[in-house]
C-alpha positions as CSV (number, residue, x, y, z in Angstrom):
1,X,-67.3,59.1,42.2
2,X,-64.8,61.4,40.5
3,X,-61.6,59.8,39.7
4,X,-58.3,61.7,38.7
5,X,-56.9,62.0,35.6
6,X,-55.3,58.7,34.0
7,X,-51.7,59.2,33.5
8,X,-49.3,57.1,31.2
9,X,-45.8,57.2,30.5
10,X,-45.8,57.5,27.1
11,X,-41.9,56.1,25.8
12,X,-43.4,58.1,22.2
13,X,-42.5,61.5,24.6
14,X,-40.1,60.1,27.3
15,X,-42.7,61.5,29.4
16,X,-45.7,60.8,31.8
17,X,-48.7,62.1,30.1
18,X,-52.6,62.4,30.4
19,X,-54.5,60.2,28.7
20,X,-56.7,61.6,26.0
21,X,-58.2,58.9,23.9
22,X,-58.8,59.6,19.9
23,X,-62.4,59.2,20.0
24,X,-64.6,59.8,23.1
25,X,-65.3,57.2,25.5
26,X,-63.4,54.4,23.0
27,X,-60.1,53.0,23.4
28,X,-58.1,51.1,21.1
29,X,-55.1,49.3,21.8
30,X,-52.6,46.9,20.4
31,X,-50.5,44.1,22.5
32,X,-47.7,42.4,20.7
33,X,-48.5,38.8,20.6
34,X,-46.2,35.9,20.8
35,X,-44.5,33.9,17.9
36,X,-46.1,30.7,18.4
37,X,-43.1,28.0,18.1
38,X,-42.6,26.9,21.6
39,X,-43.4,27.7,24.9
40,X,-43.7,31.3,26.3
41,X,-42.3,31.5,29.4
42,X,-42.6,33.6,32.4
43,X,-40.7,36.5,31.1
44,X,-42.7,36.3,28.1
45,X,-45.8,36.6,30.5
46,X,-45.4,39.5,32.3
47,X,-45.4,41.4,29.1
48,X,-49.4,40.6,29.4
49,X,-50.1,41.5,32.9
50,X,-49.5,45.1,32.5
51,X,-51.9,45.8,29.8
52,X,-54.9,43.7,31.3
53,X,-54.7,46.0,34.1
54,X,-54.9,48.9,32.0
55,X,-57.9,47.6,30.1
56,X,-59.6,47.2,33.5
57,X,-58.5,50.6,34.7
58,X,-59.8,51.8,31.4
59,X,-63.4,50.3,31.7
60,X,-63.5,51.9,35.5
61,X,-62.7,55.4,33.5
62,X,-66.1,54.8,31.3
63,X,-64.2,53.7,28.1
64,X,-65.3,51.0,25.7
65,X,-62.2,49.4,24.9
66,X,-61.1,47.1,21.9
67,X,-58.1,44.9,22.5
68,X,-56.0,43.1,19.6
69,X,-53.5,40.8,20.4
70,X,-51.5,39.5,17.2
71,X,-50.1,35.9,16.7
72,X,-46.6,35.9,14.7
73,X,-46.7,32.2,13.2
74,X,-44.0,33.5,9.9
75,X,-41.7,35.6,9.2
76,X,-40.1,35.6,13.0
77,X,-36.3,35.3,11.9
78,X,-33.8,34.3,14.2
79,X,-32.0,37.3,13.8
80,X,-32.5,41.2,14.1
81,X,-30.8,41.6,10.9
82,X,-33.1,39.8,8.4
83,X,-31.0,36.8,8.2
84,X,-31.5,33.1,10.1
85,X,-34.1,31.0,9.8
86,X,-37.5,31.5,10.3
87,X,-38.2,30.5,14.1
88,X,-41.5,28.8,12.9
89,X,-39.7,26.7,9.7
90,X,-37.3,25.5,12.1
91,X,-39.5,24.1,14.8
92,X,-41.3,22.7,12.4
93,X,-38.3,20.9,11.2
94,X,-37.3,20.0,14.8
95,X,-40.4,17.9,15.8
96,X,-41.4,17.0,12.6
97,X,-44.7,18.3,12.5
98,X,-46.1,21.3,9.7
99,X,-45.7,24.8,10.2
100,X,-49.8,25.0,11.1
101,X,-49.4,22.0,13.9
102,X,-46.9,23.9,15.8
103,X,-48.4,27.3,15.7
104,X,-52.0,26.1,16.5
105,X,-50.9,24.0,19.7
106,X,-48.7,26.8,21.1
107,X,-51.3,29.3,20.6
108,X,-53.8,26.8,22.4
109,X,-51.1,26.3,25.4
110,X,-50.5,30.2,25.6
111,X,-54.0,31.0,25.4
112,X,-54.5,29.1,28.8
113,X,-52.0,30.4,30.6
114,X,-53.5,33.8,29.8
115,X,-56.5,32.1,31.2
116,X,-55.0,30.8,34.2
117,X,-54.0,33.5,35.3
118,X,-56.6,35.8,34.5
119,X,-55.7,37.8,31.9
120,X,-59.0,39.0,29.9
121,X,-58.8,37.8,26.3
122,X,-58.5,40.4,23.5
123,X,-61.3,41.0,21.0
124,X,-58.8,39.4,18.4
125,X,-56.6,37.3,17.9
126,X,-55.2,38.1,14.2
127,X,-52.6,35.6,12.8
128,X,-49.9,36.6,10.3
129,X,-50.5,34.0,8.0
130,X,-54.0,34.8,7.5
131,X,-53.4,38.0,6.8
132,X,-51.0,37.9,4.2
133,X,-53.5,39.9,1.7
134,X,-53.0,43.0,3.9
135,X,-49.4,43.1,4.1
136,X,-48.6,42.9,1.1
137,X,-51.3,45.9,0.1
138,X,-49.4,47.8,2.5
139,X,-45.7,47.3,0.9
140,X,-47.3,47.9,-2.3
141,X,-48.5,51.9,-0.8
142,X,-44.7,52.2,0.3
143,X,-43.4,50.9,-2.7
144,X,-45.9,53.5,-4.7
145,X,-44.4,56.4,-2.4
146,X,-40.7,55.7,-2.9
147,X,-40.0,53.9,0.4
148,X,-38.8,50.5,-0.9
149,X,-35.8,49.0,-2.7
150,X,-35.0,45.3,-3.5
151,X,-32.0,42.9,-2.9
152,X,-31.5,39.2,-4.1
153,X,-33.1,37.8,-1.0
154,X,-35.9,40.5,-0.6
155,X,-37.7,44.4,-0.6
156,X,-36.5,46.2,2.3
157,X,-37.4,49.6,3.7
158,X,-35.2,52.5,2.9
159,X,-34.7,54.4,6.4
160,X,-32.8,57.4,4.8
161,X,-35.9,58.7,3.5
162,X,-37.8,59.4,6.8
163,X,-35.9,61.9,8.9
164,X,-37.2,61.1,12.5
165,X,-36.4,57.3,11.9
166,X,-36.0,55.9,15.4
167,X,-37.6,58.5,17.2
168,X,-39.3,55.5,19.5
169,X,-35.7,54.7,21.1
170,X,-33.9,58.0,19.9
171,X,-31.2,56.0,17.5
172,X,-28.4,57.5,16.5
173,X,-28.7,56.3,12.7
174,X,-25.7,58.0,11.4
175,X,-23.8,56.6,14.9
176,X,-24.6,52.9,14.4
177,X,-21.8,50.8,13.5
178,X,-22.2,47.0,11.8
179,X,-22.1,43.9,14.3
180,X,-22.9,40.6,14.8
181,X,-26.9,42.0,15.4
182,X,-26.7,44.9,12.5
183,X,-25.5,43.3,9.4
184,X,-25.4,45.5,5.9
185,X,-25.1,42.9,3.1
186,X,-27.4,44.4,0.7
187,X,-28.8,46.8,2.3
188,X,-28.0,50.8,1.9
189,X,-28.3,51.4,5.5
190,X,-27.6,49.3,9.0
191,X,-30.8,50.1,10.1
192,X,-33.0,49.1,6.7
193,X,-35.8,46.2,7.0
194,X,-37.1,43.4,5.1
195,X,-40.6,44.0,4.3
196,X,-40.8,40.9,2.4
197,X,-38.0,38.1,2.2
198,X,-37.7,35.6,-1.1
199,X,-37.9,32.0,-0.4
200,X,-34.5,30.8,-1.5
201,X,-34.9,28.3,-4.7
202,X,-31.7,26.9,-3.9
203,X,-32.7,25.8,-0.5
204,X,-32.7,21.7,-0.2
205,X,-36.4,21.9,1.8
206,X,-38.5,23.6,0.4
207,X,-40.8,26.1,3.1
208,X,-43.9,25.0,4.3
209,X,-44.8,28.5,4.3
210,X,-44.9,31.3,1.5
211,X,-46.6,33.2,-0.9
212,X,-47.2,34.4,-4.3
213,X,-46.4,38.1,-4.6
214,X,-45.9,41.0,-6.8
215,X,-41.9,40.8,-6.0
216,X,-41.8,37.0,-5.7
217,X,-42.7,34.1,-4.0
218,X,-41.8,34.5,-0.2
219,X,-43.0,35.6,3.0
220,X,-43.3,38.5,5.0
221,X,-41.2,40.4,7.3
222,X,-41.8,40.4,10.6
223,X,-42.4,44.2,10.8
224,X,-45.1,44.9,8.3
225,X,-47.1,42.2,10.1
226,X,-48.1,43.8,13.2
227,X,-48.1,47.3,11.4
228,X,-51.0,45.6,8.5
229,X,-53.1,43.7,11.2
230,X,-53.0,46.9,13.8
231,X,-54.5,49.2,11.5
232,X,-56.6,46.3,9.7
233,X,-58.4,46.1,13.5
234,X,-57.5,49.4,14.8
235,X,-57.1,51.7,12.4
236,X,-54.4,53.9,10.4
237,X,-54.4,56.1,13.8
238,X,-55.4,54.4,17.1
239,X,-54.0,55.1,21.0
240,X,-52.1,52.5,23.1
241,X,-49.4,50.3,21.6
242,X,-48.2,48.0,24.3
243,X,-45.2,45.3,24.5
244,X,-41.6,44.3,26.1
245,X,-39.1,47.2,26.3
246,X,-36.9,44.9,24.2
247,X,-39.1,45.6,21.3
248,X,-38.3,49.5,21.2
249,X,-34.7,49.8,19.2
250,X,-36.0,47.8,16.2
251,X,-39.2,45.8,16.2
252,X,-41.9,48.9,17.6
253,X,-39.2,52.0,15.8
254,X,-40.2,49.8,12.4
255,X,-43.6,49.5,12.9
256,X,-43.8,53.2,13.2
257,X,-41.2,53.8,10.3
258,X,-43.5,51.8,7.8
259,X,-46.9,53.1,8.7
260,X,-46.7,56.3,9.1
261,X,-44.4,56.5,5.9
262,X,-47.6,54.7,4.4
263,X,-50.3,56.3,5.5
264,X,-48.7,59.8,6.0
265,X,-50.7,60.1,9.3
266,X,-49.0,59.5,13.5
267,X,-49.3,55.9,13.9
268,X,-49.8,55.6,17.4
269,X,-50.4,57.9,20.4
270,X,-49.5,56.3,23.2
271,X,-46.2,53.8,23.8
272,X,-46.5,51.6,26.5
273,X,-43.5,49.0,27.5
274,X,-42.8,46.7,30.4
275,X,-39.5,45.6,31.8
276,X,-37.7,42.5,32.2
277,X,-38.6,40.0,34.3
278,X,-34.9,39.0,35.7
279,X,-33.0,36.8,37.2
280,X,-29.7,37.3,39.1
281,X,-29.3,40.6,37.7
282,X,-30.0,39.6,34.3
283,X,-33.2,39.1,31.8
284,X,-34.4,35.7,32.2
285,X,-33.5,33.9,29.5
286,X,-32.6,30.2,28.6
287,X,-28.7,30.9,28.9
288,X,-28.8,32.8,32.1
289,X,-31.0,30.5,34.0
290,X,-34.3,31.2,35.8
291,X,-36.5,30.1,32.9
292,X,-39.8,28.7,33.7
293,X,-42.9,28.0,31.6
294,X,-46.6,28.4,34.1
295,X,-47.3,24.7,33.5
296,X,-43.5,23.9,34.9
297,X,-44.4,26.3,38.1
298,X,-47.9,24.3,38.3
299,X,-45.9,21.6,38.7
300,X,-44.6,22.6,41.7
301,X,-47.4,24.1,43.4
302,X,-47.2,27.4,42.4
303,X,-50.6,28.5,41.1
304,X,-51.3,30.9,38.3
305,X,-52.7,33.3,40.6
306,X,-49.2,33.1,43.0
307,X,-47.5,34.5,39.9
308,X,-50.3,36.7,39.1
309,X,-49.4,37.9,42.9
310,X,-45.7,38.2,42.3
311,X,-45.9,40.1,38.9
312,X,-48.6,42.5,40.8
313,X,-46.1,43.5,43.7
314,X,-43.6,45.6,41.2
315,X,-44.3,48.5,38.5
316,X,-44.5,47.3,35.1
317,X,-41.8,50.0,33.9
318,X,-39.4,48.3,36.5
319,X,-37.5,45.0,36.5
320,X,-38.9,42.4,38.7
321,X,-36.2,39.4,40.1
322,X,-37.3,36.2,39.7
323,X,-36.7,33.2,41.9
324,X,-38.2,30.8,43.8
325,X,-37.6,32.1,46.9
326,X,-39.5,35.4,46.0
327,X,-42.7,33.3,44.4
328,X,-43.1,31.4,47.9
329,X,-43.3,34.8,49.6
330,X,-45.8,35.6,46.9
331,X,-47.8,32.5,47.5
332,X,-47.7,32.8,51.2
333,X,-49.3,36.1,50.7
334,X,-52.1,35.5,48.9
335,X,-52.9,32.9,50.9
336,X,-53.2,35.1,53.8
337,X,-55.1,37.3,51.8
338,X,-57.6,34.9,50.4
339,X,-58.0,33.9,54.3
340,X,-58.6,37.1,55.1
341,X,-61.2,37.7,52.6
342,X,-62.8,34.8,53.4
343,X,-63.0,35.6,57.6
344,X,-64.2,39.1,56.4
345,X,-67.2,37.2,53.9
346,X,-68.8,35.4,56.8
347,X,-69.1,39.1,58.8
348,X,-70.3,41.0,55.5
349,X,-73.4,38.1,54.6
350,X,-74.5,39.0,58.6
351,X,-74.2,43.2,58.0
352,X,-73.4,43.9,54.2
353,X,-73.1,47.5,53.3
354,X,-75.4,49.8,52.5
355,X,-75.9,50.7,49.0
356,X,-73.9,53.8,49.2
357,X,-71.3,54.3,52.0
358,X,-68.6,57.3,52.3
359,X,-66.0,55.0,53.0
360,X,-66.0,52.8,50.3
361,X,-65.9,55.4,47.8
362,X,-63.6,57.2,49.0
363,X,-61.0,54.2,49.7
364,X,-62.0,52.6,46.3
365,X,-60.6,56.7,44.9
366,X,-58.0,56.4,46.3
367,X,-57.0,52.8,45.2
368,X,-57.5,54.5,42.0
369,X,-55.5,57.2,42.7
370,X,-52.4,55.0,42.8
371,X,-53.7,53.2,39.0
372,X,-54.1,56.3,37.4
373,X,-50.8,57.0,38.1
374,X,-49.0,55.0,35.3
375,X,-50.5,51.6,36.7
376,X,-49.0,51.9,39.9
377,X,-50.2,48.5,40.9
378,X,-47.8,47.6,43.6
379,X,-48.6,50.9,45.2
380,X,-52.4,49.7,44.9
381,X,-51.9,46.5,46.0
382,X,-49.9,47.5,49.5
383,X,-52.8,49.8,49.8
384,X,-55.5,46.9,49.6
385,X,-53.2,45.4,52.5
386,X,-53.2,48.8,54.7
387,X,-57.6,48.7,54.1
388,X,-57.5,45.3,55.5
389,X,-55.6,46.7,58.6
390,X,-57.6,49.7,59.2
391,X,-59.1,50.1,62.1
392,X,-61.6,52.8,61.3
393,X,-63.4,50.3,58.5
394,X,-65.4,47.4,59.3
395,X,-65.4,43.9,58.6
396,X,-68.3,44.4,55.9
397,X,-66.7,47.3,54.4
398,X,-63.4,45.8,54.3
399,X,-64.9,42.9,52.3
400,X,-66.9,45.0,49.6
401,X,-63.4,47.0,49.6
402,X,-61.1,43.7,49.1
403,X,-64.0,42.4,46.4
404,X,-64.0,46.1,44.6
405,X,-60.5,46.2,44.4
406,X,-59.9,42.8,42.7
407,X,-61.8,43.2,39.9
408,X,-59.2,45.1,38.9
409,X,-56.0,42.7,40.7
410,X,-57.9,40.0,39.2
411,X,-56.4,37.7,41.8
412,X,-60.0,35.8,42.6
413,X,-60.2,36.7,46.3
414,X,-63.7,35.9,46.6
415,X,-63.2,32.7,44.3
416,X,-62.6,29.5,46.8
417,X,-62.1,26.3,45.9
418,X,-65.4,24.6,46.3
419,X,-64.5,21.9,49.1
420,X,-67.1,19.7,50.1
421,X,-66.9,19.0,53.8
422,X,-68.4,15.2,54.9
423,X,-71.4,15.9,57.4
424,X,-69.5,14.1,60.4
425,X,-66.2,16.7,59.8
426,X,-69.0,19.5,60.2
427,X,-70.7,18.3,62.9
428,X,-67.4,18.0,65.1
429,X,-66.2,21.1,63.9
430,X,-69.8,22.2,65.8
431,X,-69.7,20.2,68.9
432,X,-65.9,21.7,69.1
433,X,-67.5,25.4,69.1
434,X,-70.3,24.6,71.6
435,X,-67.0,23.4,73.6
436,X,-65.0,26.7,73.3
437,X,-68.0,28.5,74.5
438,X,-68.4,26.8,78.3
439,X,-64.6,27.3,77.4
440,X,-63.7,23.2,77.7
441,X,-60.6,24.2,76.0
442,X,-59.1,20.6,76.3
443,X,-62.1,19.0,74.5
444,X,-62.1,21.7,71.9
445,X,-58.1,21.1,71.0
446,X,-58.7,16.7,71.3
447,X,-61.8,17.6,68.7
448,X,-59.3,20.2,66.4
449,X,-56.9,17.3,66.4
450,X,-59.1,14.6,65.1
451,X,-60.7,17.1,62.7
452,X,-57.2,17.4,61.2
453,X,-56.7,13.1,61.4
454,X,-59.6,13.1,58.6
455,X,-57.8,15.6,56.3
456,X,-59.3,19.1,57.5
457,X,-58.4,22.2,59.2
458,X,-60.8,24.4,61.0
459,X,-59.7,28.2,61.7
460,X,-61.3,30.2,64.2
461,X,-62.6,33.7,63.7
462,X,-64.7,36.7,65.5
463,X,-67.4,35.6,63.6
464,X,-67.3,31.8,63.8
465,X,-65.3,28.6,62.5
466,X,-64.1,27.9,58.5
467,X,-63.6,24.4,57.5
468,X,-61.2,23.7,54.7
469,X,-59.3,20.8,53.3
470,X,-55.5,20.4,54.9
């Protein structure tokens, strides 16, 4: 089968482009990870939905791909600027526990959400702290080409010197104007960053975490982390770069600022960046409200796979508004999906497919057709409900299709809960068909109702009866 072109838009260009990897048939990309000091929450989730479809788009294409995921566990401050503390000191402080404790169980707790919901793991999972070798290499190569200057509290990167600084989010350098988010102190220009911050000796705790380094004992910036541990896995020059479109003013412009200042080479080919997940016209946050963590939504009988479902019905590049309200229509969708699958199962084990049918491959083109497109997976996923109504397709080929078409949703539609059903609950549930068929219908309804008094449903279908729990 012969699959179009896969387009991107690329924020690098402001543009939708064609993808042309680096090297043939391999793919590289980097996914901003999380800073590991508390729960990541919904928003934070959606951020890792997007790029786990385009890994599996990717593999469809042919390419081997190689996934890193970074874990910030220092140097996060509190503040765009350089200044507050460091998000990881201060939950440390807050629950009394070290630095390590907290960043080890919310990795743990994030990596199973991931899990939950089906999001492929990367091939690595780099940590800042244990690369702190690396990143401090690399400030030594800016410092040897002029790009660095130091302060009391730190060495920060001179933006002056490169003259498309802020190319990423086209800023206006010479138009920026100090506030409460850009502070100057020491620095000779608004938009400057710390590469690597002193502890402060005058502090009354000492940090749990910081290093020995040519400049001072301290730690590093938050910046030069994900720049050293990209190219460490990566490469100086590798393709995607993926992450929240808050990241784009400051956190992704600086990542490019510093590398290719170091290595004198383009960074990164193509930018990829999600939008907000929001709530009442706003990005969720803890201020505004709408803030739920996966294990709080469990709690409610949501599953993983519901919000999986509602993350899937809007592109990536677009803001998505979160309530409850919207979820339960999620849920109640894939539920009727899953059903659906499941009716359509029971025809395809009778008549599967044959090992190479027209319709298939052309339906399964066109679903990519709609991927390839930028990840248009709420196009794709409308179009996986429009195969399902199709009368021209089959019951078997409408299965393979729904099958083929999740192993890129990655919503487990062919994954039931296993659900034992006692012998007596089946044997009803077969006395009750032999009913329907010399069409005793009053018998068959007083055997549906004491089916359901022991705790199970049975649905009807073209191709016989399903027993699950109620």
């Amino acid at each position: 089968m012969k699959l179009k072109p896969l387009k991107l838009y690329n924020t690098l260009t402001k543009k939708k482009e064609t993808f042309k990897p680096i090297k043939k048939g391999f793919v590289g990309i980097y996914t901003c990870g999380p800073t590991v000091y508390w729960y990541q929450h919904i928003g934070n989730l959606r951020s890792y939905l997007f790029p786990d479809i385009l890994k599996r788009v990717l593999k469809v294409h042919g390419y081997k791909v190689k996934q890193v995921i970074n874990v910030t566990d220092v140097g996060h401050l509190t503040s765009d600027a350089d200044e507050g503390e460091d998000k990881m000191e201060r939950a440390a402080k807050k629950e009394g526990k070290s630095a390590k404790e907290i960043s080890n169980f919310y990795f743990k707790v994030f990596k199973e959400d991931l899990k939950k919901m089906n999001i492929e793991s990367p091939d690595y999972w780099p940590k800042a702290t244990e690369h702190i070798k690396e990143q401090i290499e690399l400030i030594k190569k800016l410092e040897k080409k002029g790009y660095t200057y130091q302060t009391s509290d730190g060495i920060y990167f001179d933006t002056s010197k490169l003259k498309d600084y802020g190319k990423l989010a086209n800023v206006n350098v010479s138009g920026l104007k100090a506030g409460k988010r850009v502070a100057v102190g020491e620095k000779k220009s608004k938009t400057d960053f710390a590469l690597w911050k002193f502890s402060d000796a005058d502090a009354k705790e000492k940090r749990q975490q910081e290093w020995k380094s040519p400049w001072g004992v301290g730690f590093p910036g938050w910046h030069i982390e994900c720049s050293a541990m990209s190219m460490k896995y990566l490469g100086e020059h590798f393709d995607i770069h993926t992450g929240g479109q808050e990241h784009i003013q400051i956190h992704h412009s600086n990542e490019i600022a510093q590398s290719e200042a170091a290595t004198g080479k383009p960074f990164v080919n193509y930018w990829l960046h999600g939008e907000w997940l929001t709530h009442n016209g706003e990005k969720i946050s803890k201020s505004k409200g709408g803030l739920y963590t996966l294990s709080e939504l469990e709690k409610q009988d949501y599953s993983p796979m519901d919000l999986r479902y509602f993350f899937l019905s809007a592109h990536y590049r677009k803001p998505l508004s979160f309530s409850l309200e919207n979820l339960d229509f999620a849920k109640t969708s894939l539920k009727r999906l899953k059903d659906i699958v499941s009716r359509l199962k029971e025809a395809w084990s009778r008549t599967p497919t044959g090992p190479s049918n027209k319709n298939i491959e052309l339906a399964f083109g066109e679903f990519m057709g709609f991927l390839d497109d930028d990840l248009n997976m709420s196009r794709a996923l409308s179009y996986l409900w429009e195969i399902l109504r199709d009368d021209r397709l089959n019951n078997s080929e409408k299965y393979e299709l729904a099958v083929k078409f999740d192993e890129i949703l990655g919503l487990g539609l062919d994954k039931e809960k296993k659900v034992r059903i006692p012998a007596d609950v089946k044997k009803l549930a077969e006395i009750r068909e032999k009913a329907r068929e010399e069409k005793k219908w009053e018998d068959a309804d007083q055997i549906r109702r004491d089916i359901e008094n022991l705790g199970y449903i049975v649905e009807d279908s073209e191709e016989g009866f399903i027993l699950k729990e109620k």
